[in-house]
N, C-alpha and C positions, 0 to 999 in steps of 0.2 A: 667906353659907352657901348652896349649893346644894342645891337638892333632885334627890333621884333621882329619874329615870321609868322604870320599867321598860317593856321595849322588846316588844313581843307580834308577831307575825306568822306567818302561817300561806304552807308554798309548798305546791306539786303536785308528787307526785310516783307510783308505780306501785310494788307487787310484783314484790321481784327473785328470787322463788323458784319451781322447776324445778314450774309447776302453772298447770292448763288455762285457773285463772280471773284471773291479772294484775290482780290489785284496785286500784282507784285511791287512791293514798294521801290524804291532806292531813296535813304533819308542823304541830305545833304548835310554834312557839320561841317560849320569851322569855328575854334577854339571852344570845342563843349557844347555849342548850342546848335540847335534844331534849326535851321535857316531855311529848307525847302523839301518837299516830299516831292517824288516826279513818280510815275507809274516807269516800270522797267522794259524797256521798250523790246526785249529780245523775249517775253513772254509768248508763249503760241496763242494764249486764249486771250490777256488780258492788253498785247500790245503797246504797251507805255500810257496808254490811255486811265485818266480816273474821271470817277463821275463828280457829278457837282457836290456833294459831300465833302467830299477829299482836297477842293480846291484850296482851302486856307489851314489844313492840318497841322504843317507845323506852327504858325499863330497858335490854333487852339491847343498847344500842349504849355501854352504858354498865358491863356486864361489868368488876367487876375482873380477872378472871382474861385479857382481852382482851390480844393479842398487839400491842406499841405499839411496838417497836425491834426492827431486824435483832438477829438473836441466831445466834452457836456453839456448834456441841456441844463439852461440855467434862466427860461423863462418857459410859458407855457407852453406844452404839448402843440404841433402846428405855425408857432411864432417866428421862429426860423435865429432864436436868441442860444447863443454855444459858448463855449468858452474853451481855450485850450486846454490840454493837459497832455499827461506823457503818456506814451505806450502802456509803460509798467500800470499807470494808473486806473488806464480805459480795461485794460487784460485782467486786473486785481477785479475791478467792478464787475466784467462782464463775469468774472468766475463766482465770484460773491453772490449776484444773483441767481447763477444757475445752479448754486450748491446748494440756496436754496428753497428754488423752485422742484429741484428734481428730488429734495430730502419730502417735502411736502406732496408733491402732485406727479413727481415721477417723470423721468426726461423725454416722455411722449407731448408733456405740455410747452416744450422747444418745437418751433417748426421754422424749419431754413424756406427760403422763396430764393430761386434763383432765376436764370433763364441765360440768354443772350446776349447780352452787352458787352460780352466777347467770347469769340469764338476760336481759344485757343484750346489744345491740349491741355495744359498747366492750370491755365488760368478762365476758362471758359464755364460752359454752361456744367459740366462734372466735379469742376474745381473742388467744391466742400463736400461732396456725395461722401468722401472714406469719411472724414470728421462728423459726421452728424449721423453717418452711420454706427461711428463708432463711440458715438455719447450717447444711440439710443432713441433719436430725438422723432419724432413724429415725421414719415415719409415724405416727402411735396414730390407728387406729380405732376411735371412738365409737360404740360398740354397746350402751349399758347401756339403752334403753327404746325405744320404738319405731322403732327401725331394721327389724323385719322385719315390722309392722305399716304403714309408711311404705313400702317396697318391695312387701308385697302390694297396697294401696291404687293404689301409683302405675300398677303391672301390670295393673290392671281398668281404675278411674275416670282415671285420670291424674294430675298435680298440682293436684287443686281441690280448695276449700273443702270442698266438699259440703254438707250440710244444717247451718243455719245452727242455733245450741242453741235464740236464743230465739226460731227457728218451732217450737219441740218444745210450746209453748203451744198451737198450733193441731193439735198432731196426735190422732187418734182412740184409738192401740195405740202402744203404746211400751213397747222391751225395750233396756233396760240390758243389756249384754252383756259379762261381766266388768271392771266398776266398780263398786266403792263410792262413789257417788257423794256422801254425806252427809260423807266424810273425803275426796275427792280432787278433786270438783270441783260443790262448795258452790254456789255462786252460780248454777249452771244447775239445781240440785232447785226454784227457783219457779216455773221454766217447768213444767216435770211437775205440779208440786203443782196449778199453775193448768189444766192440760190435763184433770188427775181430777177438777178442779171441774166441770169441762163436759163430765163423762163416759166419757171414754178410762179407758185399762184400762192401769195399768201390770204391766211384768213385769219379774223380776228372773233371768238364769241368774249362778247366780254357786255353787261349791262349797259355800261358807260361808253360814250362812244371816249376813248382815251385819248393819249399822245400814239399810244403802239396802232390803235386802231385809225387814226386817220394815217398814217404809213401803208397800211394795209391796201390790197386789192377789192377786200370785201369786211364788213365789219357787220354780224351778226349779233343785235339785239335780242339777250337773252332776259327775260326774268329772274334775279337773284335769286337760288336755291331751287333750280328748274332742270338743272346742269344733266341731271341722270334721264330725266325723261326724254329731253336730246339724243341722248346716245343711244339710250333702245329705242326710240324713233328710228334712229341712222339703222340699228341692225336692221330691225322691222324693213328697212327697203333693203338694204343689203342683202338678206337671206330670201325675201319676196322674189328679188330681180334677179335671183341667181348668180350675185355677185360675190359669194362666199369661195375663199381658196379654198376648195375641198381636199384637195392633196394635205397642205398644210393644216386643215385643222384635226383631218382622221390623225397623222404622224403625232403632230406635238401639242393637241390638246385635251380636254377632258369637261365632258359636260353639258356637250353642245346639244345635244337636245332639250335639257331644261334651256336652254339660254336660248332657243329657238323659241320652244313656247313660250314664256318670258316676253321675247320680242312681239311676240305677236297681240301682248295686250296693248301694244301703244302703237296704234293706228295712227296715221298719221292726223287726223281731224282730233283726235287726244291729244296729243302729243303739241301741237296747233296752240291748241286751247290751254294746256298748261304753260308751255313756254313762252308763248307770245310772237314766234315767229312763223312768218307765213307758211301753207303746204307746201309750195311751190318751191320755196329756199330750203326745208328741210328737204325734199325730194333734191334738188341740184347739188348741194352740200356731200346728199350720204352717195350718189351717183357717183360725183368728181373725186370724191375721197375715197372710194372703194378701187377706183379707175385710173386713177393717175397714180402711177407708182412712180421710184418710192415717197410716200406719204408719211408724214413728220405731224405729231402732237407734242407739243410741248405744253405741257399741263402747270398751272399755276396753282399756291396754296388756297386761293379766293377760294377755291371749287367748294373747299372742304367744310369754308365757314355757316353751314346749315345745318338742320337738323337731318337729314340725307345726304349731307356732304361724303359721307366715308361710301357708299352705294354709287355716288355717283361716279366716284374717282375709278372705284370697282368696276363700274360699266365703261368708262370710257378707257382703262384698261384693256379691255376686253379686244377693243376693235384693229387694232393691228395685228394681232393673231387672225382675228374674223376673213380678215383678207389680204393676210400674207403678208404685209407691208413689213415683218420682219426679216423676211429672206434678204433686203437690200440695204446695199451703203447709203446710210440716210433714210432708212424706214426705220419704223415704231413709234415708242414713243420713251420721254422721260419723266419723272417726279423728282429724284434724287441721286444721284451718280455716287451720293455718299456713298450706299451701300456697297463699293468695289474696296473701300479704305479699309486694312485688314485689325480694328480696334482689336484691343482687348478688353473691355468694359466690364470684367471680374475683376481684372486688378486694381485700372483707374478708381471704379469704385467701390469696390471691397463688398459688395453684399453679402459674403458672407457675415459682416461682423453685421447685421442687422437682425436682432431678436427674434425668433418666431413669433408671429402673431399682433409685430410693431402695427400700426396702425396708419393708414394713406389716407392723404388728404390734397385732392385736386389745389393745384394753386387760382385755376378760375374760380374755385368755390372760396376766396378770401375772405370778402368781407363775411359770408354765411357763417366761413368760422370764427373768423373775429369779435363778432357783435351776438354770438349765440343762436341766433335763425338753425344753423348746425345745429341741432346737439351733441354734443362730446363729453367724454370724460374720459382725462382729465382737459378743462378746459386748455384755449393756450394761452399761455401764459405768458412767451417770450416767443418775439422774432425776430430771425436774424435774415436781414437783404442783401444780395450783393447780387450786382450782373442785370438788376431789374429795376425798375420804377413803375410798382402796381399800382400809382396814386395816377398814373396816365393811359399806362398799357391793360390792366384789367378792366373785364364786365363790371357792374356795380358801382362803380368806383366811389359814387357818395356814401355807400355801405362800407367800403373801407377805410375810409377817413374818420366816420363815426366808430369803427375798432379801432384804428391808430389813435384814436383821442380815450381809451381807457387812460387811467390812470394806473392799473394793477398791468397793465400790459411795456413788460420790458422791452425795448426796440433796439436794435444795434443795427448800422445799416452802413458799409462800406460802400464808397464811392466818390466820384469822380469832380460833383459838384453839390451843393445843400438842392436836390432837385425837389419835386412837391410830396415825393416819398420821405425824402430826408426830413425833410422841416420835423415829422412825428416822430423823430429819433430819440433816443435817451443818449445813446450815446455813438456820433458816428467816428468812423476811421478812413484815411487816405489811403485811396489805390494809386498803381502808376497807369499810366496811358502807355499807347504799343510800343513809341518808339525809347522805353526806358527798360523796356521787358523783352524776357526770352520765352519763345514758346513756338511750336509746330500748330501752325492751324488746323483747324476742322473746315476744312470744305466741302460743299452741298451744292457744285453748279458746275463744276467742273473733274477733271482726270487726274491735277497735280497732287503733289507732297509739294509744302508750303512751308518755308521757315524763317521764323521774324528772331534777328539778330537786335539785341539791346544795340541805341547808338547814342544815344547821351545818358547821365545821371539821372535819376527819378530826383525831383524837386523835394525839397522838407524830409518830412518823415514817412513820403509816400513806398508803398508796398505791394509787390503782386499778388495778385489773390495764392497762390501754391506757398508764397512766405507769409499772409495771414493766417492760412490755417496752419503752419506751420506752428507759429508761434501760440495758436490757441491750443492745438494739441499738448504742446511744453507747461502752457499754462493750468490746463487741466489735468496735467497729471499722465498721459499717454505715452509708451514708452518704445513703440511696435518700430520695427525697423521702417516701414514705408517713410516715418517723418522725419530721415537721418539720411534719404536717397540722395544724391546729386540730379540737379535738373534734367543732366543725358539721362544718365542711370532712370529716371523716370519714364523720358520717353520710349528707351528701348523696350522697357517693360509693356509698354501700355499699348504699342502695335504688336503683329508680326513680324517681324523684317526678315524672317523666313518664307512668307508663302510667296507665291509665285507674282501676285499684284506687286511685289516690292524688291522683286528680283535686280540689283546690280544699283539699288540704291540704297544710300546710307548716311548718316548724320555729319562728317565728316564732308561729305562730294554736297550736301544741303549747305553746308557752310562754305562752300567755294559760288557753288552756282543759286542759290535758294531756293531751287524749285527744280523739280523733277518729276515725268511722267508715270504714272500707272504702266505697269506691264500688260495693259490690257487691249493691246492692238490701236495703230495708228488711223486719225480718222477716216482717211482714204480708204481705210481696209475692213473696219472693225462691222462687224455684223452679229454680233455675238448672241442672235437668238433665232440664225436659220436655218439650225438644223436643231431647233426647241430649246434643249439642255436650261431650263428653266429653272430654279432653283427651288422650286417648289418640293413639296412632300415625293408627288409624281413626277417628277424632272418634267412637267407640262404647263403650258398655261392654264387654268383654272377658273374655267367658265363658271362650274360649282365646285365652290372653295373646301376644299378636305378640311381645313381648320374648322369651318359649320357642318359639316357631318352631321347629319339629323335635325340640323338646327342647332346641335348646340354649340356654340363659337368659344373655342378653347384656344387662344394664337397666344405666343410669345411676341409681346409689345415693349417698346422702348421705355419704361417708367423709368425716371428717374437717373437719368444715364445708365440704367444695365437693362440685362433681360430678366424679365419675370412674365408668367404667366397668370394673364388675367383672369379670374373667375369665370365657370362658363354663364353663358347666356344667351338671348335666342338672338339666331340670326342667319337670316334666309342663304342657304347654301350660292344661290344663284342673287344677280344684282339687280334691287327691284328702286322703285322712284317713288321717295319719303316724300310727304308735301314739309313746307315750312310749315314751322308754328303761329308765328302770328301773321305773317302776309297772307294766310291761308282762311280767311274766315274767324277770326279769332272773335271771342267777343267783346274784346275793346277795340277793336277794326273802325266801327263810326267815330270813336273819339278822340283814334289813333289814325289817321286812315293813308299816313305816306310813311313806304318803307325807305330807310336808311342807311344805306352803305359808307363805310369807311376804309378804304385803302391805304397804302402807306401813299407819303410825301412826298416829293421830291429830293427838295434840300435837305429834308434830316432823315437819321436813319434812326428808326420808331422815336424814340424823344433825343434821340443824341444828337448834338447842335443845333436843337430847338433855342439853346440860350445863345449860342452867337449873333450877336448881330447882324453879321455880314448874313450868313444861311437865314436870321430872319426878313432880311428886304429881299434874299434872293427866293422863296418861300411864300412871301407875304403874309398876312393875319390870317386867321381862321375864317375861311369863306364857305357856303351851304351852297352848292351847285342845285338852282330849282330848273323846273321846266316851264316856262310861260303862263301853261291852263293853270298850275299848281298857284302860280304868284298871282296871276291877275283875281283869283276868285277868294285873295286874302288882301286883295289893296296892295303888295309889295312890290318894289319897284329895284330894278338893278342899286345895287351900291347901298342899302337899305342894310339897316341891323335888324337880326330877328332871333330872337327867342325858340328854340327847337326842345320838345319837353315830351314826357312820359312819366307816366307814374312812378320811374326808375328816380330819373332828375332831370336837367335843363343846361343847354347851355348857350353863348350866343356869340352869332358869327353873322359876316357880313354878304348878306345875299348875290348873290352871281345867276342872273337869268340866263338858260342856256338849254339850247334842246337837244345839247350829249349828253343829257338823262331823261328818259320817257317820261310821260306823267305818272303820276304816284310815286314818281322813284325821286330820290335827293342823294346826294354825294357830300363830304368833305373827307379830310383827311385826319387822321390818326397820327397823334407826333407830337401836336402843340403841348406845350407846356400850360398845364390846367393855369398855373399860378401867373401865368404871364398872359391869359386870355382875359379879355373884359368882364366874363361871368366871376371869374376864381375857376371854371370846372371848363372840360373838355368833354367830347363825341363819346369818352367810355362812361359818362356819367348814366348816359340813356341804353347801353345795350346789356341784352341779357345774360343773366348769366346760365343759361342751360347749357347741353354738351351735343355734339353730333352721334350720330349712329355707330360712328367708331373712331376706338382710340382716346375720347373725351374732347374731343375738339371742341376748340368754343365756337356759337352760333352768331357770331357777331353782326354778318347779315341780315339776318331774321328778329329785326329791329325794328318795330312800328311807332311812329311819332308823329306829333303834332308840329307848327309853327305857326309865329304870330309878330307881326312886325314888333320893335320894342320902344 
């Protein structure tokens, strides 16, 4: 008679979710299963700490309701009725219809939607870019978060790190500048926390008064989409008071007299009036911030969601040059630390095998192209999802369900669970979850190289995204060495592991330790823009941006995971302050007449564990944050259900009076499951679909709406 031993062991692995901080995992197994995820406590950024997402992770790899076999629709478009089938079967169809759709209307009438809903190398937001580049298929430009934050950035400072989070310990004044940081990027509030122990002053601008801004020393109420006229406000006293590093700006920048003029059209009684916040705190703000060195901006992607979002991210770029706050450990500021990761995004995604003359199509413009408001030719005809759920996450979202409900329109949508995207499926297919997969993260908040080691079997017939296009490549006929790599063999490809950011680390020493620093100087030290060397055209910061030269704006921008160069158009060399479109006067302003923000959630991350239940009580229902004057002059009363609507659509949540939003402003959050809220529809039903000033950002602040108790 044998005895049992149960088997215990512990791998490494990383955070595959679309967030700044990439936590280091360690999953627990014993005998095969997933028992417990703990954050790895020897991390320098992440600590062992995970946020409230992460608390029940290995439960949810274990979801009954989890998608385990290819499945067909086999009741109405929307119904949520499937039926099993096998690989071979789903691969035969999906080739069936695209041989011929593309014999007919040409394989520009295929368009892929992806985005973030993981954020690996292999299997992340690049994952299908070579395949559908190399079927031909209609471009989707990835614009749903800091793409015009990314583009303003790369226009001033260039493609750098910039200021590293955890020098934000050593800084004196630190302003959070639309982020909640206590919901979006956790792991870098101990650096702050630890900087107010030694004194520094934090600040919060943020509309909302938040969870990060009642932490805060001061919480500056801004108007939504006002964020640029702030910043040249702040110069405007900055260069008035003679508080400009003059040393540092003649050395390492370029421009400064447009940007002096500039400043001087926003008085501060302008500036007042747009914003919303007093003279007095804009004069104390750009004083203490100019004055207290070193001075810390940590910039959130909120800034960007306007129609002057990319201006304004540009201006408040601007300001730690303005006054030297990059000479010091713990000055500047940050957007994106990606930019030090040394990608290769020619090979990842192959643009050369993209057709001269293929045709782009924003993925915030969905429904316009689904439902024909677009015109196109060739219509589209098929799409294919993975990584995203546009029936929650996109503008219009009623405009997209009326495309998903064509009937001539083919849908394949890989993923994780039947979400309210899926339901429009023809025919979906099973992904794996992180801890069944191998893959090097894409980190956006941090210095590390991040690697998630597979540690149990993927369930049923599930697959990672790099073995589905895998096997659709085989299936369509594709024969190019890329689809024949080994998973290493992939990612050595797809970095540098030559240049100096990756000097002494290697796939091998990831697989021992999972994580490893940047070569790019330790936080204690790192200063790496004081003596300019700015990555710019000019090695300068870029007060007026060489890319607008004359006005006309020629930059290389991120589409689609590679570099392409966008069409010129006009755009002011220097950073000026766009108003919003509709909070601005619009003329459905009396019928619209309270704007609308939507942030991310707490418990889920954008709709990911929108379905758990545990993350639902911890989350709670869809609640409209009003402010008093707002509720009392509609009869609505705390705890009240109410109807929030536009000529876009409506949806309905459960009132919360509260005066951390100003009047005219309302808050909920972004993430509910449309299909699980009491309407059928969520917060993207009512926002618009226009784009910001750069990069195509969506305007999802600049949102004007009605309410009405229900």
């Amino acid at each position: 008679m044998s005895a049992h031993f149960s088997e215990t062991r512990t791998v490494r692995g990383a955070c595959p979710q679309d967030c700044p901080d990439t936590c280091a995992f360690l999953y627990h197994v014993e005998d095969g299963k997933l028992v417990e995820v703990t954050g790895d406590p020897e991390h320098p950024m992440t600590r062992g700490g995970l946020c409230v997402k992460l608390k029940n992770f290995a439960e949810h790899h274990y979801n009954p309701d989890r998608l385990l076999h290819p499945m067909k629709r086999v009741g109405p478009k929307g119904s949520g009725q499937f039926q099993k089938i096998s690989w071979d079967d789903a691969l035969a169809e999906i080739k069936a219809r695209w041989t011929e759709i593309i014999a007919e209307h040409g394989a520009e009438a295929i368009m892929p939607h992806a985005y973030l809903g993981h954020q690996g190398t292999l299997n992340g937001l690049t994952a299908g870019d070579a395949f559908f580049n190399r079927l031909g298929s209609t471009v989707a430009e990835k614009t749903y978060c800091e793409s015009g934050s990314s583009t303003a950035w790369i226009m001033t400072v260039g493609p750098t790190g910039g200021l590293d989070v955890e020098s934000l310990e050593f800084s004196k004044y630190i302003i959070v500048w639309g982020m909640n940081m206590l919901n979006t990027n956790l792991h870098a509030w101990p650096f702050i926390v630890k900087a107010k122990a030694n004194g520094a002053k934090i600040v919060v601008i943020d509309p909302v008064k938040t969870r990060t801004a009642k932490q805060a020393d001061w919480h500056i109420r801004i108007k939504p989409g006002t964020d640029g006229a702030l910043a040249l406000g702040m110069m405007h006293v900055i260069i008035r008071e003679g508080l400009v590093d003059k040393d540092y700006v003649e050395k390492y920048t370029i421009g400064y007299d447009q940007l002096s003029l500039r400043a001087s059209e926003f008085p501060l009684q302008r500036v007042s009036q747009i914003t919303g916040i007093p003279v007095q705190d804009i004069l104390t703000l750009s004083r203490e911030y100019a004055t207290t060195q070193p001075s810390a901006i940590r910039q959130g992607v909120a800034v960007e969601r306007s129609p002057g979002g990319g201006d304004a991210i540009r201006a408040i770029t601007c300001l730690p040059a303005l006054t030297g706050a990059w000479r010091h450990v713990g000055g500047g500021t940050v957007e994106m630390p990606i930019w030090e990761f040394p990608f290769k995004f020619d090979f990842m995604c192959r643009p050369d095998w993209i057709k001269p003359g293929t045709r782009v199509i924003n993925e915030l413009d969905l429904g316009a192209a689904l439902t024909g408001q677009m015109p196109l030719d060739p219509p589209v005809k098929s799409l294919f999802v993975y990584n995203s759920n546009p029936v929650s996450q996109a503008p219009s979202a009623g405009q997209i369900v009326e495309g998903l409900k064509r009937d001539d329109l083919f849908t394949v949508v890989s993923e994780l669970f039947i979400t309210d995207t899926a339901k429009y499926a023809d025919i979906l297919l099973p992904a794996t979850m992180q801890a069944e997969q191998y893959d090097l993260m894409v980190t956006w908040g941090h210095l590390y190289v991040m690697l998630n080691q597979p540690a149990i079997q993927a369930p049923g017939e599930c697959v990672p995204n790099i073995e589905l296009f895998r096997r659709l490549a085989r299936t369509m006929g594709f024969d190019d060495e890329y689809w024949t790599l080994s998973l290493d063999e992939m990612l050595m490809r797809s970095y540098d592991w030559s240049s100096p950011q990756m000097q002494g680390i290697t796939l091998e020493k990831l697989k021992q330790k999972g994580y490893m620093r940047l070569n790019v100087g330790m936080p204690d030290v790192r200063k790496p823009h004081a003596e300019g060397n700015f990555k710019t055209p000019s090695g300068k910061c870029e007060f007026a941006a060489s890319a607008a030269a004359g006005g006309n704006f020629v930059v290389s921008v991120w589409r689609s995971g590679y570099e392409a160069m966008q069409p010129a158009t006009f755009v002011d060399p220097v950073p000026n302050y766009i108003p919003p479109v509709e909070t601005e006067g619009a003329p459905s302003a009396g019928k619209f007449p309270l704007n609308l923000v939507s942030p991310k959630p707490h418990a889920y991350l954008n709709t990911q564990y929108g379905n758990e239940p545990t993350q639902q009580r911890r989350q709670g229902e869809q609640i409209i944050v009003m402010h008093p004057v707002d509720a009392a002059a509609r009869k609505i009363e705390n705890g009240n259900y109410v109807r929030v609507f536009n000529d876009r659509g409506a949806f309905e949540a459960r009132a919360e009076i509260s005066e951390d939003v100003s009047a005219g402003l309302m808050m909920t959050n972004v993430g509910h499951w449309p299909g699980l809220n009491r309407s059928g529809t969520a917060v993207n039903s009512t926002t618009p679909p226009r784009h910001s000033n750069l990069g195509q950002a969506g305007t999802f602040s600049d949102s004007q709406v009605n309410v009405q108790k229900v």
